[in-house]
C-alpha positions as a Markdown table, in Angstrom:
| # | Residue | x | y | z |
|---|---|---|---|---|
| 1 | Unk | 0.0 | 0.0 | 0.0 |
| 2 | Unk | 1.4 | 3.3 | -1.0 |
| 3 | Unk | 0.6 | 7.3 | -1.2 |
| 4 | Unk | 0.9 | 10.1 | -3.3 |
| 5 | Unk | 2.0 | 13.2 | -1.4 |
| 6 | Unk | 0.8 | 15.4 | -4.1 |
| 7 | Unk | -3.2 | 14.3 | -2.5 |
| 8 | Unk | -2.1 | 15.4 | 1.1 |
| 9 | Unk | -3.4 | 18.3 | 1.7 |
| 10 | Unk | -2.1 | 21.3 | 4.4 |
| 11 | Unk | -1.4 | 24.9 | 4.1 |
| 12 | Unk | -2.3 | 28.4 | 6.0 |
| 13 | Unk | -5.2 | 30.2 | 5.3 |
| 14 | Unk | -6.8 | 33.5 | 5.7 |
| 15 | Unk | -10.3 | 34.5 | 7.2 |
| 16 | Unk | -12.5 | 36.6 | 5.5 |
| 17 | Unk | -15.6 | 38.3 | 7.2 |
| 18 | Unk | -18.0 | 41.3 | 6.6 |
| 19 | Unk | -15.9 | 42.2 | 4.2 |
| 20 | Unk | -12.4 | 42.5 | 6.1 |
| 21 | Unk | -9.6 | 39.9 | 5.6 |
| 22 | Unk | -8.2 | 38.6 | 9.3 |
| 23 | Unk | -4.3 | 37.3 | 9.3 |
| 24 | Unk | -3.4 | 34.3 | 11.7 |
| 25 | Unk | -0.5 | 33.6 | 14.1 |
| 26 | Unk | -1.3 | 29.9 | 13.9 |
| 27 | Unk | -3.5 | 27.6 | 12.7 |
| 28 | Unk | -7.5 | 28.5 | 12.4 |
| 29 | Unk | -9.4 | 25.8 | 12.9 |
| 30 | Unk | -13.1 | 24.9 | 11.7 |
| 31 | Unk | -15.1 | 22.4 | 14.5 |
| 32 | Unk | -18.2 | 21.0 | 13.6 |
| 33 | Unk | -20.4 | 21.1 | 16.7 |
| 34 | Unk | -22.9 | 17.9 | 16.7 |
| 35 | Unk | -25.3 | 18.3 | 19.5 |
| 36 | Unk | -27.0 | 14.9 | 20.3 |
| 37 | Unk | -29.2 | 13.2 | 22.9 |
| 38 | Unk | -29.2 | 10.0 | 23.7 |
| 39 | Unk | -31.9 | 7.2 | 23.4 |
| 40 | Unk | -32.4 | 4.9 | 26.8 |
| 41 | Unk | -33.2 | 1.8 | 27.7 |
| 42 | Unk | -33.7 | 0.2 | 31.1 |
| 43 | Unk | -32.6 | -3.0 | 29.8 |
| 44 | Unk | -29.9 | -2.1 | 27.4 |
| 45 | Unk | -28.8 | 1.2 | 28.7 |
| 46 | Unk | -27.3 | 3.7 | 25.9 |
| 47 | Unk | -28.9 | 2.5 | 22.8 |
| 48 | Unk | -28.8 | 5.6 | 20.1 |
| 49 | Unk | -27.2 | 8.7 | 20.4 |
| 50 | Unk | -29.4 | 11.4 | 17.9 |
| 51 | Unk | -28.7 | 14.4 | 16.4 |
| 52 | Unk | -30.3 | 17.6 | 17.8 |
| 53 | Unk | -28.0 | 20.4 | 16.3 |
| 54 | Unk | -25.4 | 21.5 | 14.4 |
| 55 | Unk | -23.4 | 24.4 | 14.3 |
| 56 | Unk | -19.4 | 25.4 | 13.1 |
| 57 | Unk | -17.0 | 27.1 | 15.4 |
| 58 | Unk | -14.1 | 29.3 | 13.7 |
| 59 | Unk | -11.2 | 29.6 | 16.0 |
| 60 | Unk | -7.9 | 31.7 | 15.4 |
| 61 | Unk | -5.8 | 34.4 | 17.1 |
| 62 | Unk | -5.2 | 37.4 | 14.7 |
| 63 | Unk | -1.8 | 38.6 | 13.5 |
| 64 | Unk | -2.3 | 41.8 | 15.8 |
| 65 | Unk | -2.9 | 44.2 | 12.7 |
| 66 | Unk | -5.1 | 46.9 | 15.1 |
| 67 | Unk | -8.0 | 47.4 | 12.3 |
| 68 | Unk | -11.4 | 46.1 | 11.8 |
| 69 | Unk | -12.3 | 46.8 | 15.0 |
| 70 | Unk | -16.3 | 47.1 | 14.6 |
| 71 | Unk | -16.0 | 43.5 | 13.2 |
| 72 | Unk | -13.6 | 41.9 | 15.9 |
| 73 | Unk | -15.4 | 44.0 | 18.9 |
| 74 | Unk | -19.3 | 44.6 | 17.6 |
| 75 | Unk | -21.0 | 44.4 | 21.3 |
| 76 | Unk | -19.1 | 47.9 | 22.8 |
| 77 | Unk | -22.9 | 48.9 | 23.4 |
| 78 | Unk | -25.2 | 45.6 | 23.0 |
| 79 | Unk | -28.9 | 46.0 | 22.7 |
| 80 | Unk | -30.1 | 43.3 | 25.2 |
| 81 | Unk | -32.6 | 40.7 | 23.3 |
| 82 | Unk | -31.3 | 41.2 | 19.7 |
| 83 | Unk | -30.5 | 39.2 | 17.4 |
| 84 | Unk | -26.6 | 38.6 | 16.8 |
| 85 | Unk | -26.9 | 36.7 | 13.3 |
| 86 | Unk | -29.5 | 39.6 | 12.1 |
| 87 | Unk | -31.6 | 39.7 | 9.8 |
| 88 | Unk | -29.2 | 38.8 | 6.4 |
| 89 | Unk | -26.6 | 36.1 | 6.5 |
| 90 | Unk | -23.0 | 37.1 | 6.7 |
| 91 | Unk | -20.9 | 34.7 | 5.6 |
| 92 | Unk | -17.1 | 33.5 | 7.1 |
| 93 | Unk | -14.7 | 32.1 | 4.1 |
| 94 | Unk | -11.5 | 30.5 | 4.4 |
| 95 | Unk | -9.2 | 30.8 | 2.0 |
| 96 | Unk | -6.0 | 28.6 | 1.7 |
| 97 | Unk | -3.2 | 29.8 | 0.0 |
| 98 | Unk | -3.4 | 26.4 | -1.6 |
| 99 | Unk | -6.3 | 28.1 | -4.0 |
| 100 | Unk | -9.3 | 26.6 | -2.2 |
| 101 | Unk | -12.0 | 28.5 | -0.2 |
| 102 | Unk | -14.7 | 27.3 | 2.5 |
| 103 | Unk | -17.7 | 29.0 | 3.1 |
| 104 | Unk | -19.3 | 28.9 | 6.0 |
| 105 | Unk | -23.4 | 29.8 | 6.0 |
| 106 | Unk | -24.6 | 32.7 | 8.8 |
| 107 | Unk | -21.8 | 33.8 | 10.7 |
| 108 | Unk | -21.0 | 36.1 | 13.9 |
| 109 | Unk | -18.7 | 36.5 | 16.2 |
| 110 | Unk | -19.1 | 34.8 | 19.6 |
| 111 | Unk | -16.2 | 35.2 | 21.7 |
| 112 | Unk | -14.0 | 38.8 | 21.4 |
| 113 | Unk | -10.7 | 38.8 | 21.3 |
| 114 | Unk | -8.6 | 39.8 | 24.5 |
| 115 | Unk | -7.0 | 43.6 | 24.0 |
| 116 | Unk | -3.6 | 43.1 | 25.2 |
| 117 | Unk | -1.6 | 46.0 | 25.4 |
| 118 | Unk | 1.8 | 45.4 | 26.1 |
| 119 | Unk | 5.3 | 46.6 | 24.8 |
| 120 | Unk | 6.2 | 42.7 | 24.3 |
| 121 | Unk | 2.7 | 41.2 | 22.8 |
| 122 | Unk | 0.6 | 41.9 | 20.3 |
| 123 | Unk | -2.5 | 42.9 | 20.8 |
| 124 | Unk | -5.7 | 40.6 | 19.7 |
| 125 | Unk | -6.4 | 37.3 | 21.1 |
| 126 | Unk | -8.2 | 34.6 | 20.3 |
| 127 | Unk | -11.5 | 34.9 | 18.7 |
| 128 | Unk | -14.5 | 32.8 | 18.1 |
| 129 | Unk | -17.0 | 32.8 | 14.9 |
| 130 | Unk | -20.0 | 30.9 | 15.0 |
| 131 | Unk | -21.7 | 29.5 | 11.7 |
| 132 | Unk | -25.2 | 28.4 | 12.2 |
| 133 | Unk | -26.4 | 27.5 | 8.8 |
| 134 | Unk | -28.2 | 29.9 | 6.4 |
| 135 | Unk | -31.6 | 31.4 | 7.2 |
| 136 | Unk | -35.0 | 30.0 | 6.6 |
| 137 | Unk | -33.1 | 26.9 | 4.6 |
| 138 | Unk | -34.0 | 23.0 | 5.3 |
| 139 | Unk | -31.8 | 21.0 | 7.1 |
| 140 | Unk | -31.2 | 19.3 | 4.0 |
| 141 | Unk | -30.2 | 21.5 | 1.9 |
| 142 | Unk | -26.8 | 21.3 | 0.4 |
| 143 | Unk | -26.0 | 24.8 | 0.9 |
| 144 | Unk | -27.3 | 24.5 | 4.2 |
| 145 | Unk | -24.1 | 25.2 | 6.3 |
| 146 | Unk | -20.6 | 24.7 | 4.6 |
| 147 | Unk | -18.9 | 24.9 | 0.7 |
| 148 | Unk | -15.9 | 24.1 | -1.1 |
| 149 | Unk | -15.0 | 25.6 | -4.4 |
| 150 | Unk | -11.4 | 26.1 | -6.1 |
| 151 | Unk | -10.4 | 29.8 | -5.4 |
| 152 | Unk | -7.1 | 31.1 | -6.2 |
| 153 | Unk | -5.1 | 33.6 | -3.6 |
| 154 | Unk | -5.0 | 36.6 | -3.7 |
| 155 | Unk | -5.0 | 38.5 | -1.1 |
| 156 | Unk | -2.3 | 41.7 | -0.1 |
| 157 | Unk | -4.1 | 43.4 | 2.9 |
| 158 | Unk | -1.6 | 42.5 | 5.2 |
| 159 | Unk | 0.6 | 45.3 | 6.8 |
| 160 | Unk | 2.9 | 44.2 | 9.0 |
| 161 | Unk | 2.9 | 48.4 | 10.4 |
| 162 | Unk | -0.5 | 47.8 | 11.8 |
| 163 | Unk | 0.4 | 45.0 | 14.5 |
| 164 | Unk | 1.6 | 47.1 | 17.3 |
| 165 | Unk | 3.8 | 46.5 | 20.0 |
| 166 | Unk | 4.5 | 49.2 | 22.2 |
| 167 | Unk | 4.6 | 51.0 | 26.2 |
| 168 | Unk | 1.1 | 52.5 | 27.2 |
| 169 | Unk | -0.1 | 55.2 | 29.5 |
| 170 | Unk | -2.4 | 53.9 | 31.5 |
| 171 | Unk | -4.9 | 56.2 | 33.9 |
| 172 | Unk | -7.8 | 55.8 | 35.9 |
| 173 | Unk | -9.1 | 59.1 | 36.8 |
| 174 | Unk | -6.9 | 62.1 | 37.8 |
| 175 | Unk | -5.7 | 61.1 | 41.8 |
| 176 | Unk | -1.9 | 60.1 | 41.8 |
| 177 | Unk | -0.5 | 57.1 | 41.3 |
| 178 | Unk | -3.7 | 55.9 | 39.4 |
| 179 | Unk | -3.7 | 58.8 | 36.8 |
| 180 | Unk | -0.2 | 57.2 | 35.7 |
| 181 | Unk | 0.0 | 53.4 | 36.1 |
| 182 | Unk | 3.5 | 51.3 | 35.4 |
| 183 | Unk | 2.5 | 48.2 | 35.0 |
| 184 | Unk | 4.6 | 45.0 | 35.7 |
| 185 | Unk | 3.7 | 43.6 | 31.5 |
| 186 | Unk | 0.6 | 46.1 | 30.6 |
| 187 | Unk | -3.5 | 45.9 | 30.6 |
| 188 | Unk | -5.4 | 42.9 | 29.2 |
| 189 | Unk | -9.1 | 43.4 | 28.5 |
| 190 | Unk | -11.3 | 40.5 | 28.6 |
| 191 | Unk | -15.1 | 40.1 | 27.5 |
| 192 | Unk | -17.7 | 37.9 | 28.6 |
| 193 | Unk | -20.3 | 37.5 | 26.3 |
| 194 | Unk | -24.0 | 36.0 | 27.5 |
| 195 | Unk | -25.7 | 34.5 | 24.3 |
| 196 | Unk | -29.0 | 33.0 | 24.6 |
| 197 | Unk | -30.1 | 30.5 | 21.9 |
| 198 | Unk | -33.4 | 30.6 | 19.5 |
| 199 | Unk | -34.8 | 27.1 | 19.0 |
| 200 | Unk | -37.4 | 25.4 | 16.6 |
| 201 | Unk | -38.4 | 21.9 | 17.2 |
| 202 | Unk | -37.6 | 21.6 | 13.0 |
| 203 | Unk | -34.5 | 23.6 | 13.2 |
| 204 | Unk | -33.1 | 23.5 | 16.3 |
| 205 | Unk | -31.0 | 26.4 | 16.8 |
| 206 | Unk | -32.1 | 29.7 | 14.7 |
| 207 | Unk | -30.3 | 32.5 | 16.3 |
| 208 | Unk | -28.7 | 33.5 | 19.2 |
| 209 | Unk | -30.3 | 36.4 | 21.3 |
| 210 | Unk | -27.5 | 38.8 | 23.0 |
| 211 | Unk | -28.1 | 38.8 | 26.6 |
| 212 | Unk | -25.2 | 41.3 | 27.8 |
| 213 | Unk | -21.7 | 41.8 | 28.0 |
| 214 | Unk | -19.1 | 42.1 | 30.6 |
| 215 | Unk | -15.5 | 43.7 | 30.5 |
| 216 | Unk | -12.9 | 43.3 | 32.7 |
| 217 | Unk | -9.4 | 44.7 | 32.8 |
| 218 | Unk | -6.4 | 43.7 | 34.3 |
| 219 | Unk | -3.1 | 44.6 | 35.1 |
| 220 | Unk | -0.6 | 44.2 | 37.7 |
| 221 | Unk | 1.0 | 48.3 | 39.2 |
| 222 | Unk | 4.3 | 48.6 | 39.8 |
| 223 | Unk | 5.4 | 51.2 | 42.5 |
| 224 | Unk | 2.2 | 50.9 | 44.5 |
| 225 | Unk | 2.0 | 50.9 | 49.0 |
| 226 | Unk | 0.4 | 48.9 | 50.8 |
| 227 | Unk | -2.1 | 51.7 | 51.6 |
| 228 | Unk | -2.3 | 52.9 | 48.3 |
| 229 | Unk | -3.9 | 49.6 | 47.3 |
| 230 | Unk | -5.9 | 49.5 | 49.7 |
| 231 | Unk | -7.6 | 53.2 | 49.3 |
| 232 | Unk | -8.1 | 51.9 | 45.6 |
| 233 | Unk | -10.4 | 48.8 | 47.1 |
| 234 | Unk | -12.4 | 51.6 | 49.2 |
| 235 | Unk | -14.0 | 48.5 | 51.3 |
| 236 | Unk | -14.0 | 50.4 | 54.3 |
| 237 | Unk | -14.4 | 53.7 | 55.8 |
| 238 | Unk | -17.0 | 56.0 | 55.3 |
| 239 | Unk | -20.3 | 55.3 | 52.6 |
| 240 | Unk | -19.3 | 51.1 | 52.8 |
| 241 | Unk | -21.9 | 49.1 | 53.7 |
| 242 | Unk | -23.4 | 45.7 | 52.5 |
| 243 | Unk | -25.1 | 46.5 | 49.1 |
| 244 | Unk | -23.5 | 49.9 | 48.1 |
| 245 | Unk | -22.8 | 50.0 | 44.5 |
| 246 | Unk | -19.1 | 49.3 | 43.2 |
| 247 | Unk | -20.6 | 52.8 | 40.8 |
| 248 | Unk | -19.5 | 54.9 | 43.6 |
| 249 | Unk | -16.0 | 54.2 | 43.2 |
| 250 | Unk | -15.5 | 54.6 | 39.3 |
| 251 | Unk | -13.4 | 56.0 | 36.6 |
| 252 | Unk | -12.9 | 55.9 | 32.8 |
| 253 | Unk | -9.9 | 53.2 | 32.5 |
| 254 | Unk | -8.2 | 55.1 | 29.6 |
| 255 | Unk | -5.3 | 53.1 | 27.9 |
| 256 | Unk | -3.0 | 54.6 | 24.8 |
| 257 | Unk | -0.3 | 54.5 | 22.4 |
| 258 | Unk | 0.7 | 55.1 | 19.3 |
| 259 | Unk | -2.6 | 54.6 | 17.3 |
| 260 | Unk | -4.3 | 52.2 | 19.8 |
| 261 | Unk | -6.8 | 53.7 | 22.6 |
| 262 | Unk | -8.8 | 51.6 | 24.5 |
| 263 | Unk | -11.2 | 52.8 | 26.9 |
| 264 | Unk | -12.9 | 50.9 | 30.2 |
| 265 | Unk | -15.7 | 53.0 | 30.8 |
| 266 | Unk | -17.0 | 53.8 | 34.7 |
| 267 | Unk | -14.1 | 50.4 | 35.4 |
| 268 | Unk | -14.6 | 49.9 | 39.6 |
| 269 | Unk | -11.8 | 48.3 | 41.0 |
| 270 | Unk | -12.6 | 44.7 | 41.9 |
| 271 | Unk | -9.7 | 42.3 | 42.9 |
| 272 | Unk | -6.0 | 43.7 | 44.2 |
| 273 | Unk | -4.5 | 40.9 | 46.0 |
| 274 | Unk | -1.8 | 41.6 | 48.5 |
| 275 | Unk | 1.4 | 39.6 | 48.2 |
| 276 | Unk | 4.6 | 38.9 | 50.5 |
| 277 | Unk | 7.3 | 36.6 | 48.8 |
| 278 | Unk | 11.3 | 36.8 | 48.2 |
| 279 | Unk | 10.9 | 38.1 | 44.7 |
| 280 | Unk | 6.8 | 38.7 | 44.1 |
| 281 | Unk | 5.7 | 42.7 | 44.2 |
| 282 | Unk | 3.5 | 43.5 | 47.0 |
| 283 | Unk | 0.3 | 44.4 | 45.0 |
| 284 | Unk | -0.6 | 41.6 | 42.4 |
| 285 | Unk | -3.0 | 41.4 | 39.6 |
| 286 | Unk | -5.8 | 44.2 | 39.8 |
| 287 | Unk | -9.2 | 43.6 | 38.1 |
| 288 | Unk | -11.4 | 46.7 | 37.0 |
| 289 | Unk | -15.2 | 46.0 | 35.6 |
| 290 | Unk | -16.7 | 48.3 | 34.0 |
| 291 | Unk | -20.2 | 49.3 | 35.6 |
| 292 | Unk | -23.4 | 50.3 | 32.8 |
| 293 | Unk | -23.4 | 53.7 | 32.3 |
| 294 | Unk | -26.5 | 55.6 | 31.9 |
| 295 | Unk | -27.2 | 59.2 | 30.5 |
| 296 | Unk | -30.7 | 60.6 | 30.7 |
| 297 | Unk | -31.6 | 57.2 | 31.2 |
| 298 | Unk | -29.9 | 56.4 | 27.6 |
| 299 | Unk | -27.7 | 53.5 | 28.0 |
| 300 | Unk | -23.9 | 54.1 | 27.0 |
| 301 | Unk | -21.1 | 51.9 | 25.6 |
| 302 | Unk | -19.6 | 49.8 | 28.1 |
| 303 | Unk | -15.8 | 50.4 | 26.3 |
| 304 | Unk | -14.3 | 51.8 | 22.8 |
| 305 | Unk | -11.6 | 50.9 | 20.6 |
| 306 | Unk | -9.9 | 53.2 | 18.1 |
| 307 | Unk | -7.3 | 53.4 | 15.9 |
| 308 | Unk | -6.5 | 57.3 | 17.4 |
């Protein structure tokens, strides 16, 4: 038994989406999701196992270029209860340089990349697309959820001027030393993203309804006292009391450099863990959240991201 290793096939890829092209550091990968159930027996136990849903996952950590931000980060300001696939299909290709694509039918993002800003990484993450199949179209359809077709490259988007590395200034509010934070390896924003799904008894899964988002950002301060830290916490003193809002001890979380700003609006302080070791710096990793911000009972962005 033999092989040709002309028929095996490998190669790295681009991502294209809602009409921007997304670089990899490594490998993207494509899952198919097969939810099942299983069929019972008292007799026989585990006799079936039947399908209930299917759905693709698109996995892969960008490059770092700092661009197409409203298509990495589209839930800044989420409208609670709407639909994240909306109401026309956008579809996610891969395309190897090898000269093949693969679509993949209804797409959105479902996991934001970490911002990680930091003179020695670059600055996206890993993110997650979900494909859930193309609207109002039967199961069986063969255009239901995936295609191959021969494609050529030819792509020459990339700049490698757009993945920045670089020191940040770091403030929350205006009070000394947090208006000017050293930080031990810089900020890392994180997202969480509550998604609800849509069901049909014929379809299964339809949509995905948006049921709110939470930031977080972390760093570790150099430089900072004992009692400096622990005036940032404000968990005692006057105005602390069971149920007080973290709201009343809140600034903008502003971070920038060269062409990168982020922005943690109304971030509380939430963890600061003190630390005593040989080597370790007293104050470790400190969490901010950001806290809903409301303006004439408008509801505002819970962060930004900008190229300025």
């Amino acid at each position: 038994m033999s092989i040709d290793r002309s028929t095996i096939i490998r190669g790295p890829a681009v991502v294209e989406f809602d009409s921007q092209v997304f670089y990899s550091q490594g490998d993207i990968i494509a899952t198919p999701t097969l939810d099942t159930f299983d069929i019972n027996t008292s007799i026989f136990g585990k006799v079936d196992e039947r399908l209930s849903d299917i759905a693709w996952d698109i996995v892969l950590t960008p490059v770092g270029e700092w661009e197409a931000l409203t298509v990495l980060f589209p839930y800044a300001n989420p409208t609670i209860g709407q639909s994240i696939f909306g109401a026309s299909d956008k579809d996610l290709v891969i395309q190897s340089l090898a000269g093949q694509k693969m679509t993949f039918k209804a797409a959105a993002v479902v996991a934001m990349p970490n911002i990680i800003c930091s003179a020695t990484k670059t600055l996206l993450g890993q993110v997650t697309f979900r494909a859930i199949g193309a609207n109002d179209t039967a199961w069986s359809d063969s255009a239901k959820r995936a295609a191959v077709a021969a494609q050529a490259f030819s792509d020459t988007s990339f700049d490698a001027s757009n993945v920045k590395t670089q020191p940040y200034s770091v403030a929350w509010g205006s009070t000394p030393p947090w208006d000017d934070i050293q930080t031990e390896e810089g900020v890392t924003v994180s997202f969480d993203i509550n998604l609800q799904d849509v069901n049909t008894d014929t379809d299964g899964r339809v949509d995905q309804t948006m049921g709110g988002v939470g930031v977080m950002a972390r760093m570790t301060p150099v430089g900072i006292s004992e009692s400096q830290l622990l005036s940032l916490l404000k968990i005692q003193d006057t105005g602390i009391q069971r149920g007080v809002s973290l709201g009343g001890n809140k600034n903008d979380l502003v971070i920038t450099g060269t062409g990168v700003s982020v922005t943690v609006y109304d971030a509380a302080p939430k963890e600061a863990p003190f630390r005593w070791g040989q080597t370790v710096l007293r104050a470790g990793e400190v969490g901010f959240v950001a806290i809903r911000k409301f303006s004439a009972g408008a509801v505002q962005a819970l962060f930004a991201v900008s190229a300025s």
